[in-house]
N, C-alpha and C positions, 0 to 999 in steps of 0.2 A: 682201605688200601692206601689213604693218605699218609699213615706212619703216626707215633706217637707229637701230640701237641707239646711244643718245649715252653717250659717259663723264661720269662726274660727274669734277669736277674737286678735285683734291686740297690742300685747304687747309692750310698749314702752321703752326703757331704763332708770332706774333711774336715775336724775340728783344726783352728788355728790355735796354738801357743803361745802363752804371753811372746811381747816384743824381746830383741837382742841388745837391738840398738832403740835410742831414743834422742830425745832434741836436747839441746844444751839449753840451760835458762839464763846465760848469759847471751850466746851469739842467736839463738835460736836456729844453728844448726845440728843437721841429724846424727853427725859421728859420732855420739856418747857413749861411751863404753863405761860399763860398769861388769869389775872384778870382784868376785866374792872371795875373801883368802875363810880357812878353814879353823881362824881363832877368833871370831865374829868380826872382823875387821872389812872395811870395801874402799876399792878403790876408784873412782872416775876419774875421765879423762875425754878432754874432747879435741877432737882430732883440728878443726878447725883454727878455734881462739888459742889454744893452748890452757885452758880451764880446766884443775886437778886437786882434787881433794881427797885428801887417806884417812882423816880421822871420821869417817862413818861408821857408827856403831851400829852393828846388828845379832839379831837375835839368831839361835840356830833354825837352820831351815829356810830363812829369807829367800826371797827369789829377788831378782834384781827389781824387778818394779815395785816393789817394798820398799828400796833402796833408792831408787828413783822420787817417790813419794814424800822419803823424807830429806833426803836433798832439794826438793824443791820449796818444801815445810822452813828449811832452813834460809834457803836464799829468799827465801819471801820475808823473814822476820827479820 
């Protein structure tokens, strides 16, 4: 006469997505935007120092931390 036993339902963790924004390797701050234009081209920009670079070449399909990576591949050499 209790009534049926209900399940609780099983919550799962949200997966996070790569980042949007990222750190500049100049000022080492967070405003870094990187733009993907649609002829493999990218563009960063940081909100901060003023730090912008357009000639990043990228392959199709890139996600920005690809772009990130090799942005910093560059500033490091």
């Amino acid at each position: 006469m209790g009534g049926r036993r209900r399940r609780h339902r099983i919550v799962s963790p949200k997966k996070r997505g790569p980042p949007k924004v990222f750190r500049c390797p100049i000022c080492e701050g967070f405003p870094l935007r990187i733009i993907i234009a649609k002829d493999g081209h990218a563009r960063v920009q940081c909100a901060y120092c003023g730090f912008s670079r357009e000639d990043v070449h990228v392959n199709a399909g890139a996600e920005p931390i690809d772009v990130y990576s090799k942005l910093t591949a560059m500033e490091g050499s």
